[in-house]
gemmi code that builds the backbone of each chain (N, CA, C; Angstrom):
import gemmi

chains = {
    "A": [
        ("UNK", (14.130, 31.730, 30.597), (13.114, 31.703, 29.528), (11.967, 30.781, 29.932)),
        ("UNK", (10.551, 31.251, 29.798), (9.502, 30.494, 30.288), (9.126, 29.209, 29.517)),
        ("UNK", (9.510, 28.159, 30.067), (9.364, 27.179, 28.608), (7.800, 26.549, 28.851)),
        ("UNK", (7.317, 26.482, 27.837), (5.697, 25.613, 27.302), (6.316, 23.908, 26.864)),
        ("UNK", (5.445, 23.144, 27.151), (5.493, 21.696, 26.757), (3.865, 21.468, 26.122)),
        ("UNK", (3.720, 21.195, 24.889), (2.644, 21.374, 24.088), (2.558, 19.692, 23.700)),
        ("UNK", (2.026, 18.778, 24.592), (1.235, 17.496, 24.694), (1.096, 17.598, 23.056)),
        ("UNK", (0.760, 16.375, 21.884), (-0.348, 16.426, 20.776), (-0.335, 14.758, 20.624)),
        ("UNK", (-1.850, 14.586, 20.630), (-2.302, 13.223, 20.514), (-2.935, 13.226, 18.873)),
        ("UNK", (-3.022, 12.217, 18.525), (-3.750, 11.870, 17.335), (-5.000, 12.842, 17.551)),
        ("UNK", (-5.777, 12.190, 18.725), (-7.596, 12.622, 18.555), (-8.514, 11.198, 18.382)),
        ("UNK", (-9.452, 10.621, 19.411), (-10.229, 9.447, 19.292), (-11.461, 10.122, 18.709)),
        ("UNK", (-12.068, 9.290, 17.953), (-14.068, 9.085, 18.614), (-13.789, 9.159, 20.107)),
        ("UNK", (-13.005, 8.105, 20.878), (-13.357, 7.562, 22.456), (-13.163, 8.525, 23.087)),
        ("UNK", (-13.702, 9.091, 23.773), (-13.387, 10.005, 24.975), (-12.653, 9.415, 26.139)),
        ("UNK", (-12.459, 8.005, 25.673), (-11.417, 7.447, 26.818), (-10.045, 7.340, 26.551)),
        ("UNK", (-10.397, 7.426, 25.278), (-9.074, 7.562, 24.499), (-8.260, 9.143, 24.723)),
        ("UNK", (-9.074, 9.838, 24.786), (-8.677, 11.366, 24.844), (-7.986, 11.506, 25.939)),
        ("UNK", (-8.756, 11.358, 26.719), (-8.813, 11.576, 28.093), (-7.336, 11.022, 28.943)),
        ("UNK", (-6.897, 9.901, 28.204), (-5.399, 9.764, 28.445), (-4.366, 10.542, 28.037)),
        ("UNK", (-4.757, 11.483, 27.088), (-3.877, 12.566, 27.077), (-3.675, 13.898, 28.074)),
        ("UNK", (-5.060, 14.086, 28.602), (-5.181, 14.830, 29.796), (-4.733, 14.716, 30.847)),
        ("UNK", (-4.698, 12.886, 31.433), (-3.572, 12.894, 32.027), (-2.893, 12.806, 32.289)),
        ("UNK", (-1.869, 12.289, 31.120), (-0.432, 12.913, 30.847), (0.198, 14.327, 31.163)),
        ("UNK", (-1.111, 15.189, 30.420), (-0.740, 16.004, 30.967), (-0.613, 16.509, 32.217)),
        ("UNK", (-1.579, 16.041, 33.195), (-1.174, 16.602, 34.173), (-0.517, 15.702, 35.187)),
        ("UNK", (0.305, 14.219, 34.656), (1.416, 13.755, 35.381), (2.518, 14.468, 34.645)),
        ("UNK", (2.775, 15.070, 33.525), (3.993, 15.663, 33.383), (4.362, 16.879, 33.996)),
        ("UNK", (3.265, 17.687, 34.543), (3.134, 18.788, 35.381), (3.402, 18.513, 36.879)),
        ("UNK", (3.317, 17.948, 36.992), (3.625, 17.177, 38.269), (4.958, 16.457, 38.529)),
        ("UNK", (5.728, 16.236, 37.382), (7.177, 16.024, 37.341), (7.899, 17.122, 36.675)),
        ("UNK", (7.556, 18.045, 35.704), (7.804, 19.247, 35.808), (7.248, 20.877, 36.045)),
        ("UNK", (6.879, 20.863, 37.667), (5.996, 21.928, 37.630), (6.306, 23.147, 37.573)),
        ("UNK", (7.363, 23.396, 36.841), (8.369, 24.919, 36.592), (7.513, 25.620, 35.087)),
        ("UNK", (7.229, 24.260, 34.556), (6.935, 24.413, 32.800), (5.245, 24.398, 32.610)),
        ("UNK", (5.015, 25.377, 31.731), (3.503, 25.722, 30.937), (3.374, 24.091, 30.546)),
        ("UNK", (2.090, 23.370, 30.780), (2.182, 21.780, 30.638), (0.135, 22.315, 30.027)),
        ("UNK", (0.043, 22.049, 28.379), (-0.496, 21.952, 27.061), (-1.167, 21.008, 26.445)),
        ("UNK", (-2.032, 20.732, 26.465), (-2.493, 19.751, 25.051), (-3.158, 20.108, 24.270)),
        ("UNK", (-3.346, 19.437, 22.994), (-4.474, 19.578, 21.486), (-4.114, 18.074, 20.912)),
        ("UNK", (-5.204, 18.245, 19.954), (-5.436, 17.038, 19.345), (-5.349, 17.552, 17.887)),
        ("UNK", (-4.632, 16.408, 17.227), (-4.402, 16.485, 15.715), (-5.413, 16.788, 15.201)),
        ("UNK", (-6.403, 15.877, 15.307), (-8.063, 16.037, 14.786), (-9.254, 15.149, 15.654)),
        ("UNK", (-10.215, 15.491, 15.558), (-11.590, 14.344, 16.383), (-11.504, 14.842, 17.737)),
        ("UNK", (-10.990, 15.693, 18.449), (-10.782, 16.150, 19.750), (-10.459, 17.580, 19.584)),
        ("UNK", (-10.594, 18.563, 20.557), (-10.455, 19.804, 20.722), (-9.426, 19.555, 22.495)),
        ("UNK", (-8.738, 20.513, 22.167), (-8.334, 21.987, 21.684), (-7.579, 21.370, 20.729)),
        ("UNK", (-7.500, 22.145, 19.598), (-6.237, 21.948, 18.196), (-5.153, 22.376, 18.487)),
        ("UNK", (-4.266, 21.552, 17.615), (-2.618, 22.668, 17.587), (-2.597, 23.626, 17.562)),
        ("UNK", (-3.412, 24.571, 16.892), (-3.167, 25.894, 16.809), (-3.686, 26.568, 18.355)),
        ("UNK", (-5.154, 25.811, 18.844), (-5.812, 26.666, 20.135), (-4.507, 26.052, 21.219)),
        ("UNK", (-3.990, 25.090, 21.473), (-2.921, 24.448, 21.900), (-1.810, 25.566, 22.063)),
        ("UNK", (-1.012, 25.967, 21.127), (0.045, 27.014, 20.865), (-0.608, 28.027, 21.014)),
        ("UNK", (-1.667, 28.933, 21.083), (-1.904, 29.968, 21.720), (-2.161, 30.098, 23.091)),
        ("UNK", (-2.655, 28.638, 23.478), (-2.981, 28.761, 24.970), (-0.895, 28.651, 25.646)),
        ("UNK", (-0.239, 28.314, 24.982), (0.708, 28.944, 25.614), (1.863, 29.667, 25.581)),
        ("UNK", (1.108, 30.326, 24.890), (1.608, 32.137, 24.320), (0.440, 33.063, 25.712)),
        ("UNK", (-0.685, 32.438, 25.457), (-1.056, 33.596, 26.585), (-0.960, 33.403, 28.331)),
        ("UNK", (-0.151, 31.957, 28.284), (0.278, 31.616, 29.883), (1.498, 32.382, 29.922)),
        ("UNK", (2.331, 32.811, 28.801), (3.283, 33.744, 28.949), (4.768, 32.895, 28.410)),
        ("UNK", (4.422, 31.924, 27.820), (5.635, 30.927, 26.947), (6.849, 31.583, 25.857)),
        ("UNK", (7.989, 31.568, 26.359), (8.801, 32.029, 25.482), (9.567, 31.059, 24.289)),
        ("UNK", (9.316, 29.730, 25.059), (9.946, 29.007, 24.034), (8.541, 27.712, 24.611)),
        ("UNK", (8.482, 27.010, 23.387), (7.290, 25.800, 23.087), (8.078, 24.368, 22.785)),
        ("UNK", (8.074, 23.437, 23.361), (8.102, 21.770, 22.724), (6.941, 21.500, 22.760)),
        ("UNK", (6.748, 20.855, 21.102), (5.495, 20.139, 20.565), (5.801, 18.830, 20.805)),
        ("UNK", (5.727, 18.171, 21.895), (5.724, 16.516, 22.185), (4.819, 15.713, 21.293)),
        ("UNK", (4.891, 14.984, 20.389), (4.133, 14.156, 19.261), (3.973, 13.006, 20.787)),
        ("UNK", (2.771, 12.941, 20.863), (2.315, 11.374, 21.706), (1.657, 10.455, 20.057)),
        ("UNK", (2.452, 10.249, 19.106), (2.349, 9.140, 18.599), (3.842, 8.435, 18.490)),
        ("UNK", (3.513, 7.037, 18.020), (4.127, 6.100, 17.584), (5.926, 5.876, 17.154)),
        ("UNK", (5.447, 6.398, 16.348), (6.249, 6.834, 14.963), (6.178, 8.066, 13.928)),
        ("UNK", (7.369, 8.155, 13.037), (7.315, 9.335, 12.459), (6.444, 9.049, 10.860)),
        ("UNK", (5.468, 8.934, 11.509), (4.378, 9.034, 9.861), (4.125, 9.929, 9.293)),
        ("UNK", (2.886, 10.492, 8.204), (2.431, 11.228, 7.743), (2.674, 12.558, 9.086)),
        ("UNK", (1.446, 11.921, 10.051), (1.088, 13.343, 11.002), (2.104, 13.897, 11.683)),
        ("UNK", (3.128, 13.471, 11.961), (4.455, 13.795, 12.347), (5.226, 14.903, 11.526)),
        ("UNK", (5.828, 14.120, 10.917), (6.620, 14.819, 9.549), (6.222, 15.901, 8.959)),
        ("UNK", (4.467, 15.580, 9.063), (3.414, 16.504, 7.643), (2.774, 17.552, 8.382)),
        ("UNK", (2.135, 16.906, 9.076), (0.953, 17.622, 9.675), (1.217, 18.459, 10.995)),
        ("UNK", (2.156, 18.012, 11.783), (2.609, 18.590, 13.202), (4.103, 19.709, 12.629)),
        ("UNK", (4.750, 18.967, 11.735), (5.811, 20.266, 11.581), (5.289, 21.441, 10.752)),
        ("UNK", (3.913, 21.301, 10.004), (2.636, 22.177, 9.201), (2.749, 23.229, 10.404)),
        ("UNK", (2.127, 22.146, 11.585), (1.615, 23.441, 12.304), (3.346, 24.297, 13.182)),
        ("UNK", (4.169, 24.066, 13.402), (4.941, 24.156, 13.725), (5.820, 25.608, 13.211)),
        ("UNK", (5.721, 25.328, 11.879), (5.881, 26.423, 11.019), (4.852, 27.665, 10.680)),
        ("UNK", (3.560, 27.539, 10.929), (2.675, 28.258, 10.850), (2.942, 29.357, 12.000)),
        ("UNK", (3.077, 28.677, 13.016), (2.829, 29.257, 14.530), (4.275, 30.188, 14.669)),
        ("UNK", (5.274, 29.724, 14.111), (7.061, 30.672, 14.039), (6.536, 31.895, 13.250)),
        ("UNK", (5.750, 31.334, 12.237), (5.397, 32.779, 11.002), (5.081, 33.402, 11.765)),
        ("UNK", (3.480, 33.161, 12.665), (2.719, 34.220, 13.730), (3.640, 35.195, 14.561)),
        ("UNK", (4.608, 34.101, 15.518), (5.095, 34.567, 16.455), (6.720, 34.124, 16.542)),
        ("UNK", (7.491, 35.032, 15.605), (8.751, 34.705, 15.472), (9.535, 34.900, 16.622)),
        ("UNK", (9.351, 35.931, 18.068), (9.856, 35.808, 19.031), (10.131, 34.650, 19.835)),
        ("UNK", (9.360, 33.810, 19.884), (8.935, 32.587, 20.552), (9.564, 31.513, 19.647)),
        ("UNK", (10.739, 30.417, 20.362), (10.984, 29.407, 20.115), (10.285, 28.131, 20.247)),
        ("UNK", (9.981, 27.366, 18.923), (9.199, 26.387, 18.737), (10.128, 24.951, 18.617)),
        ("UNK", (10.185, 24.343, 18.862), (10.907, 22.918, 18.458), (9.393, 21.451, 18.541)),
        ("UNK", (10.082, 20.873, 17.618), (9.135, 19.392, 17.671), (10.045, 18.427, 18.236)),
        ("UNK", (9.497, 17.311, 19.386), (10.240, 16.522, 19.904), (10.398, 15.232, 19.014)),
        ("UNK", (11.204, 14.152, 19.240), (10.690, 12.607, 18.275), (9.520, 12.430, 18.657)),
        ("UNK", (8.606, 11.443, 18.245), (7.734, 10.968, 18.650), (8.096, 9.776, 19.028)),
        ("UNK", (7.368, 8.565, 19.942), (8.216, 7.528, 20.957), (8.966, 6.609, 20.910)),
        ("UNK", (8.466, 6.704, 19.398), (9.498, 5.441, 18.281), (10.016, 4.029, 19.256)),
        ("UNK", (10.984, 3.814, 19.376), (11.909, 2.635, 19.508), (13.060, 2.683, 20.826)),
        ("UNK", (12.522, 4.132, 21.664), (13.372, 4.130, 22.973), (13.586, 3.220, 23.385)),
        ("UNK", (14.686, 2.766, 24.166), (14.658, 1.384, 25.293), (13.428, 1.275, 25.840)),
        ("UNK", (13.573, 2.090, 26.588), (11.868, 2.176, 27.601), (10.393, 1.231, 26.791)),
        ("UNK", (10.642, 1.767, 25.578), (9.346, 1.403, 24.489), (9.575, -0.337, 24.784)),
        ("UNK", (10.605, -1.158, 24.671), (10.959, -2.378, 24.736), (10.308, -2.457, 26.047)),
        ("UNK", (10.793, -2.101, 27.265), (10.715, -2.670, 28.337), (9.037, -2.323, 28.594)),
        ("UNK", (7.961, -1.622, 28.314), (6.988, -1.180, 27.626), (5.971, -2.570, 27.269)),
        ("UNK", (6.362, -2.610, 26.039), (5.610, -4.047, 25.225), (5.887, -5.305, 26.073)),
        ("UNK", (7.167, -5.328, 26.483), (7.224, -6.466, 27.326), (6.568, -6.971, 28.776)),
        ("UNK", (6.139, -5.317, 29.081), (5.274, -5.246, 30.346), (3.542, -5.918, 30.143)),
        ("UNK", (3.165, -5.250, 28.752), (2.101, -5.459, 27.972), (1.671, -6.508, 27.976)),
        ("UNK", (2.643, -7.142, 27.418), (2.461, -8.918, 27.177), (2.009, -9.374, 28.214)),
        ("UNK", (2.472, -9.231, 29.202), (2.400, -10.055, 30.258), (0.483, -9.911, 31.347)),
        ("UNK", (-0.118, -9.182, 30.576), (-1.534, -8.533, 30.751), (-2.506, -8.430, 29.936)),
        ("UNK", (-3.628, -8.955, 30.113), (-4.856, -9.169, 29.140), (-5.742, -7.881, 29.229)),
        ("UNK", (-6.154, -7.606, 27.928), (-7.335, -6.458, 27.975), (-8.238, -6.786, 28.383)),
    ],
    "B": [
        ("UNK", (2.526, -25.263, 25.702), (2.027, -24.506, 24.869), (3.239, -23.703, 24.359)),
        ("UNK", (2.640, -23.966, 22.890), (3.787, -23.497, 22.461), (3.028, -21.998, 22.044)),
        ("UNK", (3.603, -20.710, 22.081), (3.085, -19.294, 22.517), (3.316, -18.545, 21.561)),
        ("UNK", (2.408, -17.998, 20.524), (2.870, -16.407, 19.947), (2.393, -15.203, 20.311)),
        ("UNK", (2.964, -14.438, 20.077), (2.818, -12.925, 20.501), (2.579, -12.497, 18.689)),
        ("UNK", (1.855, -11.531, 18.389), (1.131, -10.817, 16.926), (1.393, -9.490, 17.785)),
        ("UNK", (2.267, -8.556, 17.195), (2.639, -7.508, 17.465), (1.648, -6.630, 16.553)),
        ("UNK", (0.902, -5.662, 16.666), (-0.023, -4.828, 15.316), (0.141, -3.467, 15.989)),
        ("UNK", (0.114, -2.973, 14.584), (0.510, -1.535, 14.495), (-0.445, -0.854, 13.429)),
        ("UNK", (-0.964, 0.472, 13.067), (-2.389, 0.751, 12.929), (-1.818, 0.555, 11.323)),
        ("UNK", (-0.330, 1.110, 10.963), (0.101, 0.810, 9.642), (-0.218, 2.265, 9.584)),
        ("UNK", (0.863, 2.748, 8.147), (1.581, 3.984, 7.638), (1.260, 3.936, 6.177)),
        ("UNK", (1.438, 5.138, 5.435), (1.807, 5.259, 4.116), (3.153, 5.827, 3.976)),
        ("UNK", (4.003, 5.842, 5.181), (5.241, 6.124, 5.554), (6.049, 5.146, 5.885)),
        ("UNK", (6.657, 4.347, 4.915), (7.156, 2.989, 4.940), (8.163, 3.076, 6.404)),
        ("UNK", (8.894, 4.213, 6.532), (9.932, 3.959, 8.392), (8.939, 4.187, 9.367)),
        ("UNK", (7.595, 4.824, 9.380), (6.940, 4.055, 9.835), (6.277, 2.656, 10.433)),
        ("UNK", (6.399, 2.202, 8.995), (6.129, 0.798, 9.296), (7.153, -0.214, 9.965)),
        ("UNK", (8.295, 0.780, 9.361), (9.584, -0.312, 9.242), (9.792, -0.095, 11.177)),
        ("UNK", (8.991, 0.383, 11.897), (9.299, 0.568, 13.518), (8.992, -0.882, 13.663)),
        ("UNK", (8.057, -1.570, 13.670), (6.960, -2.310, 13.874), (7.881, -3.579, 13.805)),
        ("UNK", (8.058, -3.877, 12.092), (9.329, -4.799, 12.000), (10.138, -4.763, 13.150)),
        ("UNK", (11.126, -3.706, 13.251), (12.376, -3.767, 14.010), (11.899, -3.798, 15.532)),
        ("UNK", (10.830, -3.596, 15.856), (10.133, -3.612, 17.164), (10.095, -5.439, 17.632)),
        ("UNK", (9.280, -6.030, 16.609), (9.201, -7.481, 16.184), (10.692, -8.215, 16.799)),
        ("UNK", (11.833, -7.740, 15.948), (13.102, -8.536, 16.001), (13.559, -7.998, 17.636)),
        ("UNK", (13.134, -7.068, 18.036), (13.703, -6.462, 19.449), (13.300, -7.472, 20.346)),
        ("UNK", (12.050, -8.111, 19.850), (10.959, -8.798, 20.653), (11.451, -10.096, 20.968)),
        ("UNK", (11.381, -10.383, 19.781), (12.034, -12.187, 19.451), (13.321, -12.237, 20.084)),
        ("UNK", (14.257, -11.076, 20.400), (15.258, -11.145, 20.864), (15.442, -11.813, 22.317)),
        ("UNK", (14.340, -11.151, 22.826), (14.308, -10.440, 24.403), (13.401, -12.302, 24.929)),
        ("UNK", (12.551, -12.764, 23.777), (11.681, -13.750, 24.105), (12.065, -15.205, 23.108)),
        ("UNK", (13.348, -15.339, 22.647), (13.667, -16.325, 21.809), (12.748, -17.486, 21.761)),
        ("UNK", (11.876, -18.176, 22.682), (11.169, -18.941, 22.622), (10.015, -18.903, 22.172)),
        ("UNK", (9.395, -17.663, 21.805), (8.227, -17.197, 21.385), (8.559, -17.020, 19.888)),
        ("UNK", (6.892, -17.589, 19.221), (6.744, -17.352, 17.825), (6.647, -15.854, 17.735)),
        ("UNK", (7.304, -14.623, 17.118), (7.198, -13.176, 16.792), (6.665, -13.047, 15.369)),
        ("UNK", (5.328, -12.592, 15.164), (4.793, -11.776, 13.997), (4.344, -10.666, 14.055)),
        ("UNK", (4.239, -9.866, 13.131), (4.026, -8.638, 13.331), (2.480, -8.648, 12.452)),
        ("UNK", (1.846, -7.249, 12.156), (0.894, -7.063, 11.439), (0.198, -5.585, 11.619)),
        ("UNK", (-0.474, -5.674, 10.754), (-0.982, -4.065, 10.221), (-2.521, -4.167, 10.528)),
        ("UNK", (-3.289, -2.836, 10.842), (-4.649, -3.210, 11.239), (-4.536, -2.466, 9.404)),
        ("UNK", (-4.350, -1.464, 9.158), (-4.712, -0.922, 7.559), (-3.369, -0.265, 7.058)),
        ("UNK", (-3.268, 0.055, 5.927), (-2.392, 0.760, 5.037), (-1.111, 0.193, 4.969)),
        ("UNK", (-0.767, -1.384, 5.172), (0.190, -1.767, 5.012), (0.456, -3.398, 5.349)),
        ("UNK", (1.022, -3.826, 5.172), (0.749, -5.300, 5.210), (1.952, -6.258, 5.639)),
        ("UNK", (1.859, -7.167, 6.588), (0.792, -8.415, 6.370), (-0.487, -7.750, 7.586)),
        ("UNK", (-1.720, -7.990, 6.753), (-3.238, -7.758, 7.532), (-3.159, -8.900, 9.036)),
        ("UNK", (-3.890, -8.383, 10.044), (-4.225, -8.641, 11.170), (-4.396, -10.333, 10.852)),
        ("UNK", (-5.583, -10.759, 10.141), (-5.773, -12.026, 9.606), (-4.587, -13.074, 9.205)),
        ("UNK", (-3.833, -12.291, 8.208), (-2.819, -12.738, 7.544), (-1.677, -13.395, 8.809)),
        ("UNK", (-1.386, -12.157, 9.884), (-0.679, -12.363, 10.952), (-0.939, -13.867, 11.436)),
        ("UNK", (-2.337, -13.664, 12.514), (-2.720, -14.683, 12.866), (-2.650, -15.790, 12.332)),
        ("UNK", (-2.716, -16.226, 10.933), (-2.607, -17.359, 10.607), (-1.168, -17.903, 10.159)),
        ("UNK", (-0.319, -16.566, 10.139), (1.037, -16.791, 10.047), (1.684, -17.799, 11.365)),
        ("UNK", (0.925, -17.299, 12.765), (1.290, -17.897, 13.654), (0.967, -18.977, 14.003)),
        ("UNK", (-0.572, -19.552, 13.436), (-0.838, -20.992, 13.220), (0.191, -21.746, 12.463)),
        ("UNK", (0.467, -21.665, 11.323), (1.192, -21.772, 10.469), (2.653, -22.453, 11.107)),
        ("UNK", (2.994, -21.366, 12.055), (4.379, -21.635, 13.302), (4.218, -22.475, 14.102)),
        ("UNK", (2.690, -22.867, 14.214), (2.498, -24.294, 15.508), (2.265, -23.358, 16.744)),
        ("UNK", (1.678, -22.353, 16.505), (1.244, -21.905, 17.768), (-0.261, -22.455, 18.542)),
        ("UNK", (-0.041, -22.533, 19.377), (-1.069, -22.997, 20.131), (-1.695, -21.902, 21.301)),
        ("UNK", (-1.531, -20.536, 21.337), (-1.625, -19.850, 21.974), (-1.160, -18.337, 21.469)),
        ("UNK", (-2.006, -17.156, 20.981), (-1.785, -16.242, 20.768), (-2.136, -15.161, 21.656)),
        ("UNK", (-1.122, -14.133, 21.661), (-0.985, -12.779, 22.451), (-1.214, -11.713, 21.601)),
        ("UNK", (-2.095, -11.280, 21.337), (-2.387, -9.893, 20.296), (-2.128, -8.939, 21.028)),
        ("UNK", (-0.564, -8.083, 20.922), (-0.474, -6.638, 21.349), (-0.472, -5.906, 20.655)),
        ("UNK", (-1.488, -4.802, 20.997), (-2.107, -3.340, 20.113), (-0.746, -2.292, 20.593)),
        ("UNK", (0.539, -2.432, 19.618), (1.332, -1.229, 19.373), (0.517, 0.130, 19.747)),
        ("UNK", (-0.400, 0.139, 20.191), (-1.203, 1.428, 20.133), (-1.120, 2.186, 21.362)),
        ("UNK", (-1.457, 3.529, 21.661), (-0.979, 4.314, 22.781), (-2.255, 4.195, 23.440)),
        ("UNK", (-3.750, 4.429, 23.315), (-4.871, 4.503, 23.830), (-5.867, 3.283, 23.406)),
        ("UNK", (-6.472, 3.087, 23.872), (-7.668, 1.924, 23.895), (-9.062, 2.929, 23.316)),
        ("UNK", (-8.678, 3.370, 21.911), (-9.555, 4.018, 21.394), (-10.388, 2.963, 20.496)),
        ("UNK", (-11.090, 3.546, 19.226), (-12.220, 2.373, 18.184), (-10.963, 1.123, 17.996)),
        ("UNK", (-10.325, 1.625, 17.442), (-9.292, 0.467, 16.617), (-8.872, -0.761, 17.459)),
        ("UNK", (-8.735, -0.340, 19.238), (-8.421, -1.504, 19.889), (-9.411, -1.982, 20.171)),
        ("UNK", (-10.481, -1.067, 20.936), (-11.444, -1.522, 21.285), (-12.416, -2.459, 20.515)),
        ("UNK", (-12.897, -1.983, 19.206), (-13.180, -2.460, 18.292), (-12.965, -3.261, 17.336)),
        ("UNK", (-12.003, -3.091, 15.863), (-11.474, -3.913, 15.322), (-10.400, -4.475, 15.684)),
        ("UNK", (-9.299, -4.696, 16.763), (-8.989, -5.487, 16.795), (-9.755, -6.875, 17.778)),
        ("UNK", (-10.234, -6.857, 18.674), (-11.124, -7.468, 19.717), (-11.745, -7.826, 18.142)),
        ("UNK", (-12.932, -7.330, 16.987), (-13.345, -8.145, 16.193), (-12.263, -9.219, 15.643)),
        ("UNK", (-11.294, -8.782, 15.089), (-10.105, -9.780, 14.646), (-9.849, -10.496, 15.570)),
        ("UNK", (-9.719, -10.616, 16.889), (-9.394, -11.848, 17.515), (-10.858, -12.577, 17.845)),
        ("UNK", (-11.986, -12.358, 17.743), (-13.147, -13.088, 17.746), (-13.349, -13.685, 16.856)),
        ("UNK", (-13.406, -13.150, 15.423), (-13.417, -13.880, 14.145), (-12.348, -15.203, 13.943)),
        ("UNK", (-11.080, -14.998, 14.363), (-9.935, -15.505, 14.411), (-10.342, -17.021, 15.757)),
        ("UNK", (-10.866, -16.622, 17.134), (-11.265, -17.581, 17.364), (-12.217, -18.649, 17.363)),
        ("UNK", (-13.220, -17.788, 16.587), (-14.345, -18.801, 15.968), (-13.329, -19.658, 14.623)),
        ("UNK", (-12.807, -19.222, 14.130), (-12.210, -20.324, 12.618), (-10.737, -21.212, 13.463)),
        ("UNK", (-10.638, -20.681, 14.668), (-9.414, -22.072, 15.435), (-10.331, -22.017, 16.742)),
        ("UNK", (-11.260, -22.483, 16.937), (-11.609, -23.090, 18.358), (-10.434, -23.179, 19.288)),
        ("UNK", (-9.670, -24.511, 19.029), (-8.725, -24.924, 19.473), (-7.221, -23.600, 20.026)),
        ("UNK", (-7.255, -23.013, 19.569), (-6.206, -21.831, 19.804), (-6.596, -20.822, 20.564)),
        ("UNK", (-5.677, -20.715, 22.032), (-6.345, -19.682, 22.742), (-5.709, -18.169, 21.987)),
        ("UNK", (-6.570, -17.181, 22.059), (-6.301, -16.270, 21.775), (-6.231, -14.854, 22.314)),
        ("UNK", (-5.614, -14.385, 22.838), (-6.353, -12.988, 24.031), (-5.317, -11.648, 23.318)),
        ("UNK", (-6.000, -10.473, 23.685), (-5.901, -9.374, 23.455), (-4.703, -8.792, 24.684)),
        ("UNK", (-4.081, -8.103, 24.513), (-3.386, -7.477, 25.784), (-3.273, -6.163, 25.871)),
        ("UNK", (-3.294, -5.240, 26.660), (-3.704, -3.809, 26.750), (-2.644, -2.652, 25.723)),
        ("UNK", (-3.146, -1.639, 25.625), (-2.487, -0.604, 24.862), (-1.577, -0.458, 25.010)),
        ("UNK", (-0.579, 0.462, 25.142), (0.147, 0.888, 26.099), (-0.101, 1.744, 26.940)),
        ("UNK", (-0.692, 2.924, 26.489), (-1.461, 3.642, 27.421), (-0.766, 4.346, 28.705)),
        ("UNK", (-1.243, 4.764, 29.918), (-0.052, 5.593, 31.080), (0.603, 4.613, 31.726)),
        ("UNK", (1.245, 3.399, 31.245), (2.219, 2.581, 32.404), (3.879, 3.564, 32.406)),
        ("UNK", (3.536, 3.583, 33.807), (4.774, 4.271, 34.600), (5.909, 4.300, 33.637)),
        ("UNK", (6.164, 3.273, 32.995), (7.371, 3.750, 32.194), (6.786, 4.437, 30.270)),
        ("UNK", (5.595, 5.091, 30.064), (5.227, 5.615, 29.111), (5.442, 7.331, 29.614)),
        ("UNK", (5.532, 7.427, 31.291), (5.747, 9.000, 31.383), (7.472, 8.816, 31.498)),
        ("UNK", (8.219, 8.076, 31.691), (9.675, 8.567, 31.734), (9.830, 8.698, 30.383)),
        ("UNK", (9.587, 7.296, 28.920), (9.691, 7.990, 27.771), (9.605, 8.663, 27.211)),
        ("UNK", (8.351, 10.127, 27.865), (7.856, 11.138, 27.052), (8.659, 11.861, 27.810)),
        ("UNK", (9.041, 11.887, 29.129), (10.398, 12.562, 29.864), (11.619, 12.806, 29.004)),
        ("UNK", (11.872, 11.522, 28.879), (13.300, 11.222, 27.882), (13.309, 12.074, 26.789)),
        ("UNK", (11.454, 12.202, 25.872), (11.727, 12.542, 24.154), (11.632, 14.067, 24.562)),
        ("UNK", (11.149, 14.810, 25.723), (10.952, 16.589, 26.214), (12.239, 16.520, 25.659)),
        ("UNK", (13.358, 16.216, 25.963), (14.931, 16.634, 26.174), (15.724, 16.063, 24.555)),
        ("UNK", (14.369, 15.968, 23.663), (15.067, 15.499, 22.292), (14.530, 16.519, 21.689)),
        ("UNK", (15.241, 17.178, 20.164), (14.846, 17.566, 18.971), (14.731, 16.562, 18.073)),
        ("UNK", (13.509, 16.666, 17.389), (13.283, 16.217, 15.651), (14.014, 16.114, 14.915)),
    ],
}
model = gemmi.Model(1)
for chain_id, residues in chains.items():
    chain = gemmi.Chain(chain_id)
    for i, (resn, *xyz) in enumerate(residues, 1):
        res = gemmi.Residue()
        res.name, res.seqid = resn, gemmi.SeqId(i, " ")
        for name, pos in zip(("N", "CA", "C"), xyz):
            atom = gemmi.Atom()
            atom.name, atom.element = name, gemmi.Element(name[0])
            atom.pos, atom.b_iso = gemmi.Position(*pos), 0.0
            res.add_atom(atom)
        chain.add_residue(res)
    model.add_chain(chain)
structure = gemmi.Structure()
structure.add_model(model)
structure.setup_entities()
């Protein structure tokens, strides 16, 4: 089954801000280059969830993970990303959709902040 | 010098949201027992950025670490928080204060999004 990995960032004003989602995406393509590798932005950035999930329906995606690149499970998580989640199954019920956690409290996230600290903006 | 770290997070109307931030905090203090640990909210939840900071005066800090919980160095880091630690060091001269980077693509932010591909919601 052709699997899609569908990136979703919040969305900046910053275009520098964005732009770290781009390349995510294409270091995750690069650690998995078997898989359709996706992004959109919640809002304030283009492509959207929805242009997002079609762009990989027409790379030929049989099944989709919506990777949340936020935080925690807030509003846009819960509300707004499983919104679109369900919209897109209505469209295209052949095609398996799943939402991943978003980064919450992994170990990694610890070892993460602790790296942080140790570095000035 | 005695050292705090101000952990901030953009803040939720999704209280387990918020409640990451907290438990992020105690992960912290764990890992750094010698360090003053506060947490704080830039909006929608509280204790405010301000409030933080002076929580950590308060502790006898003589040295603050402001880390932006945040994934990109978009307005909010770039901007209001950098204003909050300027404002903050004009009213303590005496207290060093510095900003420390997002989290953003450090090498271990692509194994976590590795890790969450291979999770369901």
């Amino acid at each position: 089954m052709r699997a899609a990995i569908l990136l979703i960032a919040h969305g900046s004003r910053v275009d520098a801000a964005n732009a770290d989602l781009r390349k995510l995406a294409a270091m995750i393509s690069e650690r998995i280059p078997e898989a359709i590798v996706e992004y959109a932005y919640l809002e304030l950035a283009e492509p959207s969830i929805p242009d997002g999930l079609e762009a990989c329906v027409e790379r030929g995606a049989e099944e989709v993970r919506m990777l949340p690149w936020f935080l925690s499970a807030g509003s846009h998580v819960t509300h707004d990303l499983e919104a679109n989640r369900r919209r897109f199954i209505e469209k295209h019920p052949a095609i398996e959709c799943s939402l991943c956690p978003p980064l919450g409290l992994h170990p990694l996230m610890i070892e993460l902040v602790l790296a942080r600290l140790e570095e000035t903006f």
